[in-house]
C-alpha positions as CSV (number, residue, x, y, z in Angstrom):
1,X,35.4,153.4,126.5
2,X,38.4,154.3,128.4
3,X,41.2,151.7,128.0
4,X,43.6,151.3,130.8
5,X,47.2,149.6,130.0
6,X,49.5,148.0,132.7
7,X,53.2,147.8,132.7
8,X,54.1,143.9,132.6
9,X,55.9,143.0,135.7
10,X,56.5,140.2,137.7
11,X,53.2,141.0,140.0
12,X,51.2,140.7,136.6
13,X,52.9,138.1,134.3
14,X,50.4,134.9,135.8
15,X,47.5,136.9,133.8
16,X,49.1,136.2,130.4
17,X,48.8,132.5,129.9
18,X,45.1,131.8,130.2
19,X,44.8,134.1,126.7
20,X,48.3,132.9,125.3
21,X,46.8,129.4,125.5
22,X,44.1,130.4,123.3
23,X,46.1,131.5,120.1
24,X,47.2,129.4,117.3
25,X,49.1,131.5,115.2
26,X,52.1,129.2,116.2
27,X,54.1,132.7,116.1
28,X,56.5,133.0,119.4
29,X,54.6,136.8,119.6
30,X,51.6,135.4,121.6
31,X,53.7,133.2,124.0
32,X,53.9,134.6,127.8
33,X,57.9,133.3,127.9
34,X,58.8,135.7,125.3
35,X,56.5,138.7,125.9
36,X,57.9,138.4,129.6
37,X,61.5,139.0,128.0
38,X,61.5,141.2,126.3
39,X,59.0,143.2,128.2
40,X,61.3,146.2,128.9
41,X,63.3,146.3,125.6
42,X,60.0,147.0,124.0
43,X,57.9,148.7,127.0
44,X,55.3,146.5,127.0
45,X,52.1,147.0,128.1
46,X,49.0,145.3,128.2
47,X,44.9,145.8,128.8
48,X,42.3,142.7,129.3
49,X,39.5,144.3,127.2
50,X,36.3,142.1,127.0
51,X,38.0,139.4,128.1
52,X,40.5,139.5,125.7
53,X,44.5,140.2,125.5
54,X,45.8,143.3,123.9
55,X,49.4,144.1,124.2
56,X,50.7,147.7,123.5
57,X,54.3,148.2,122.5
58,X,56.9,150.7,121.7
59,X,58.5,148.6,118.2
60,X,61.7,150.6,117.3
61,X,61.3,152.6,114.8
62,X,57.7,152.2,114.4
63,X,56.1,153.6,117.5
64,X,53.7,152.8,119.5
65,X,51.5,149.8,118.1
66,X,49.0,146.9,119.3
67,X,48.7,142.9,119.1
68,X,46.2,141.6,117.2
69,X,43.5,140.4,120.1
70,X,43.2,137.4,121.5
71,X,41.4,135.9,124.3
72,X,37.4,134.7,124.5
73,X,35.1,137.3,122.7
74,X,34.5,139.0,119.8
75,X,37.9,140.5,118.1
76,X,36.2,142.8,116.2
77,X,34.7,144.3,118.6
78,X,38.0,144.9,120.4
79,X,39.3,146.1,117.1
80,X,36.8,149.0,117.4
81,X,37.5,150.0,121.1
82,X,40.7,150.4,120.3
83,X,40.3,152.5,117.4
84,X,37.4,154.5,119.7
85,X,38.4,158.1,118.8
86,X,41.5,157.4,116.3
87,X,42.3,157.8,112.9
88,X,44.0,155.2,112.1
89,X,45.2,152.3,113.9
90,X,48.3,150.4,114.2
91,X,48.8,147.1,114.8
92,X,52.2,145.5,114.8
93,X,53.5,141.7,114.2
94,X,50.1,140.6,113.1
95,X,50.4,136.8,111.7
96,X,49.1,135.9,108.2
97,X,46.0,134.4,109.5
98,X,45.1,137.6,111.3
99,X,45.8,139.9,108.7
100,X,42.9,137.8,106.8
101,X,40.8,138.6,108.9
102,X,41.2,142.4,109.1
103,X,40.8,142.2,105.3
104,X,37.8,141.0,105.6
105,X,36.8,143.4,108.9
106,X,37.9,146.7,107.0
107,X,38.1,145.8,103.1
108,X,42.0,145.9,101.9
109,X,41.7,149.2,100.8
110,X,41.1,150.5,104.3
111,X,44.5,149.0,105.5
112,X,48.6,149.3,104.6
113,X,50.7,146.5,105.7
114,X,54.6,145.6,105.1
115,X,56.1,142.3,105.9
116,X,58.4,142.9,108.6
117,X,60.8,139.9,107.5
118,X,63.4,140.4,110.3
119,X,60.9,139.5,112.6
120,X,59.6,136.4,110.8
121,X,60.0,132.8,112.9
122,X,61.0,129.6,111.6
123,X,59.2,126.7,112.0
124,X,59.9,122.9,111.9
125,X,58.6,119.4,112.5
126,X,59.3,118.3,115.5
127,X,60.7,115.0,113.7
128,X,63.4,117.3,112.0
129,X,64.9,117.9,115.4
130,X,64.7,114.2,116.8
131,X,67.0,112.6,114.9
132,X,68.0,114.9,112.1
133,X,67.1,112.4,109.2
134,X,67.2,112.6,105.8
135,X,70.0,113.6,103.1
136,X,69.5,117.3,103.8
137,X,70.0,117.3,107.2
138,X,73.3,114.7,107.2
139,X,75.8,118.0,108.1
140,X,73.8,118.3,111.0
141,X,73.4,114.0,111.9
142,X,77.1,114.1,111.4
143,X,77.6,116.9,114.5
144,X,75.3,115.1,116.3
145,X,76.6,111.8,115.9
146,X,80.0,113.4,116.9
147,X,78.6,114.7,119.9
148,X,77.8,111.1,121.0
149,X,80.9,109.8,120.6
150,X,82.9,112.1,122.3
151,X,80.7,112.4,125.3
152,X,80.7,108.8,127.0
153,X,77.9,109.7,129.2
154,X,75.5,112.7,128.9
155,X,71.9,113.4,130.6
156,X,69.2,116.0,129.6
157,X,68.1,117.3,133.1
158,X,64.7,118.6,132.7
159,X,64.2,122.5,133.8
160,X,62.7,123.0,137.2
161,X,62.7,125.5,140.0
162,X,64.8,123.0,141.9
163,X,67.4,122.7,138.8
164,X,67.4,126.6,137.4
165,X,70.1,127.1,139.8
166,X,72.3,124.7,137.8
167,X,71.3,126.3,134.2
168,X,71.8,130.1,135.4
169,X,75.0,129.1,137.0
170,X,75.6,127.5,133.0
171,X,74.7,131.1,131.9
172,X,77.0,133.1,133.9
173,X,79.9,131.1,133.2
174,X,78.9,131.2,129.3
175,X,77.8,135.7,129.2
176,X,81.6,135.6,131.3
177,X,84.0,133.4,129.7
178,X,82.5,132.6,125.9
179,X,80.2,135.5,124.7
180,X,80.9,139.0,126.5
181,X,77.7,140.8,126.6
182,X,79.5,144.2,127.0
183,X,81.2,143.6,123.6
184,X,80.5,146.7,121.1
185,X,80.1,144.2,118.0
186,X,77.0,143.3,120.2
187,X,74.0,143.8,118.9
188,X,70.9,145.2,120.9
189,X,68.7,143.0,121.0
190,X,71.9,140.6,121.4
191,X,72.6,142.1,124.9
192,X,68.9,142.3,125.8
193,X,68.6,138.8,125.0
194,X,71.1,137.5,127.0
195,X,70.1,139.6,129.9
196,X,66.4,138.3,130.1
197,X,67.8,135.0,128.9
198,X,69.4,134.7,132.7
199,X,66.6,136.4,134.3
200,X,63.5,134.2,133.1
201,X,66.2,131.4,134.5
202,X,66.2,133.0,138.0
203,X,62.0,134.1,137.9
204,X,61.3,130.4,136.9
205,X,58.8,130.3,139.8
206,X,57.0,133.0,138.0
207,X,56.6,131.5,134.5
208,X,54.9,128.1,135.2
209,X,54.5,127.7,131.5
210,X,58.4,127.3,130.5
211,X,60.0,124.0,130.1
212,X,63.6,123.2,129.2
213,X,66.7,121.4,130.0
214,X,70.1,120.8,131.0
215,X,72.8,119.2,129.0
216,X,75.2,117.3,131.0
217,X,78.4,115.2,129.9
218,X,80.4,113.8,132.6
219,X,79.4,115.8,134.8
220,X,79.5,119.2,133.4
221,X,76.9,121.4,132.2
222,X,77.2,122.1,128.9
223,X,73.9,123.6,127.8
224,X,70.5,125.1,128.1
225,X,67.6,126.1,127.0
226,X,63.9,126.7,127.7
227,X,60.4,127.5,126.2
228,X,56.9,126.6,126.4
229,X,54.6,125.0,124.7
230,X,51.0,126.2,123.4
231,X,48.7,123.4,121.5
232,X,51.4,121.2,119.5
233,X,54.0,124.0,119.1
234,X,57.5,124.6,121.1
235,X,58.3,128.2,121.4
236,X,62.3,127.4,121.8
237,X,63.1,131.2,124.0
238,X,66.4,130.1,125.2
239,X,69.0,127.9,123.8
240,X,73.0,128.6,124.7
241,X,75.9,126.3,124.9
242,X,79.7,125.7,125.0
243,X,81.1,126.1,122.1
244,X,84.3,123.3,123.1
245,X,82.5,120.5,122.0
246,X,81.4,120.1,118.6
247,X,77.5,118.8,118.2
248,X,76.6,120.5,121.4
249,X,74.0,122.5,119.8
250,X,72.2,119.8,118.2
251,X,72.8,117.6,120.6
252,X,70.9,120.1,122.9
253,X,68.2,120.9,120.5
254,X,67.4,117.2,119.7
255,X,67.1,116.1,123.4
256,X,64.6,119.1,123.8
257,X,62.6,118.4,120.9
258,X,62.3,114.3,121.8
259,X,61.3,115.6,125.2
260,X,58.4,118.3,123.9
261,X,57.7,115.2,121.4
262,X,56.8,113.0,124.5
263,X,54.3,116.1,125.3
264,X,52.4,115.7,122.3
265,X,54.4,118.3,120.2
266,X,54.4,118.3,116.7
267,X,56.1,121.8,115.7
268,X,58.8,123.8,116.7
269,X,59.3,127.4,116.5
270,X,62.7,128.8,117.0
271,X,61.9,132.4,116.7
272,X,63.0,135.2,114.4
273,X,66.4,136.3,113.2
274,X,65.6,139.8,113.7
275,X,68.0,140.4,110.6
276,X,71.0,139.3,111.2
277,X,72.1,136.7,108.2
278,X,74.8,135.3,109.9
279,X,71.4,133.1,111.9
280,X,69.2,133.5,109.1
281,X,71.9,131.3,107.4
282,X,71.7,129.2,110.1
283,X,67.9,128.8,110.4
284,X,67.5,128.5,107.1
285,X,70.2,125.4,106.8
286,X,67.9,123.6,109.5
287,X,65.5,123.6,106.3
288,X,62.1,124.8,107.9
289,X,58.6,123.9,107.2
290,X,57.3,127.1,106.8
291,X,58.8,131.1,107.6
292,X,55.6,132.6,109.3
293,X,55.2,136.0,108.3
294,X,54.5,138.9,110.5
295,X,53.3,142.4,109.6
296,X,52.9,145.6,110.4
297,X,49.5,146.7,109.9
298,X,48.1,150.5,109.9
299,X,43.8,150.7,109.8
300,X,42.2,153.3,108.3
301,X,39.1,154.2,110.0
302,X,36.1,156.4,110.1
């Protein structure tokens, strides 16, 4: 069976979410905000085979690879178009759950995996974020509670095509004046980030799965972030802020979770750190639930 893959653009994007909304991996992988975004740092691709969603990808130093399917059908049978005239097969950020399952598919000695740790995403309770409760979490109450008493009047302005002009004009002040994106210590994916941080602001229109907000004191915006939620998890995909007032973060993170709360939410994944420990400290001191592992997965077959 010949397999065509399609570039993901913006003419194409709208096919994502009717498959996204199937997985529950609760990994930020299988979310349309995210694959969207990083589309072109990765070259994504992607091929609706039997009604299900493959993605193709270029991942660094590991060449081309696949998603694990999703979608309505059989994944198996996927599996095996894909590996239609191959020796081996490749498969690339495959969750826990799904590497399970190709155990039992192929036997474990027909396949060679490796944690890929840098790409592992931390999850929370939803709770955790609310109010910040609880004797492990008092730094983080205290910078909250700061926040509050600084800032007589704030407002979380929920994310809409008729407010996005308000958060991307947020963003261009902040990739200006408080985190130059042109700075060598940048990272690469720390540039790309911000890039497609700003564009998914100003293609709102075209991802009618992402929600998010403003944060507003006095007057002045002072954060933002977005995401989307599948089932009861919030992929968090965007989240910057001023650095001049202290709490602003979790100020900005606990409006958004008491919002995706209202919507039924009961989890929140806040991504990888892609191996930088300056924010795997800081993930980490959020105390998560649960670090959901990813892997790189090569298939022996024939």
């Amino acid at each position: 069976m010949s397999i065509e893959f399609t570039k993901l653009t913006d003419e194409n994007v709208a096919l994502l979410p009717k498959y996204m909304s199937c997985q529950r991996f609760k990994t930020s992988d299988y979310t349309t905000g995210s694959t969207y975004m990083w589309r072109e740092f990765f070259g994504v691709e992607f091929a609706i085979i039997e009604d299900m969603l493959v993605i193709r990808t270029e991942m660094l130093d590991n060449g081309e690879c696949f998603s694990y399917p999703i979608g309505f059908n059989d994944e198996k049978k996927v599996l095996d178009i894909l590996g239609e005239g191959r020796d081996s097969l490749r498969l690339c950020n495959v969750p826990r759950e799904a590497l399970e399952k190709l155990k039992g598919y192929y036997g474990e000695e027909r396949l060679t995996y490796r944690d890929a740790r840098e790409w592992a995403d931390y999850l929370y309770d939803v709770e955790q974020f609310c109010t910040f409760s609880g004797k492990k979490l008092h730094a983080k109450r205290n910078f909250l509670n700061r926040f509050r008493s600084t800032c007589n009047l704030f407002d979380f302005i929920p994310l809409t095509k008729h407010t996005s002009a308000l958060a991307l004009e947020f963003l261009e002040y902040y990739y200006s004046e408080e985190k130059d994106i042109s700075a060598p210590e940048l990272s690469p994916t720390e540039k790309e980030d911000a890039i497609r941080a700003m564009e998914a602001i100003e293609k709102l229109h075209l991802l009618p799965t992402l929600s998010g907000g403003i944060l507003v004191c006095e007057k002045r915006t002072i954060g933002v972030t977005a995401g989307e939620i599948i089932d009861d998890v919030l992929y968090v995909h965007i989240e910057k802020a001023t650095t001049t007032r202290p709490g602003v973060y979790q100020a900005l993170s606990s409006e958004y979770a008491k919002f995706a709360k209202r919507q039924g939410v009961k989890y929140i994944n806040r991504a990888d750190d892609s191996g930088d420990m300056g924010l795997r400290k800081s993930k980490l001191s959020y105390y998560p639930i649960d670090i959901l592992p990813k892997y790189y997965v090569d298939v022996k077959l024939g």
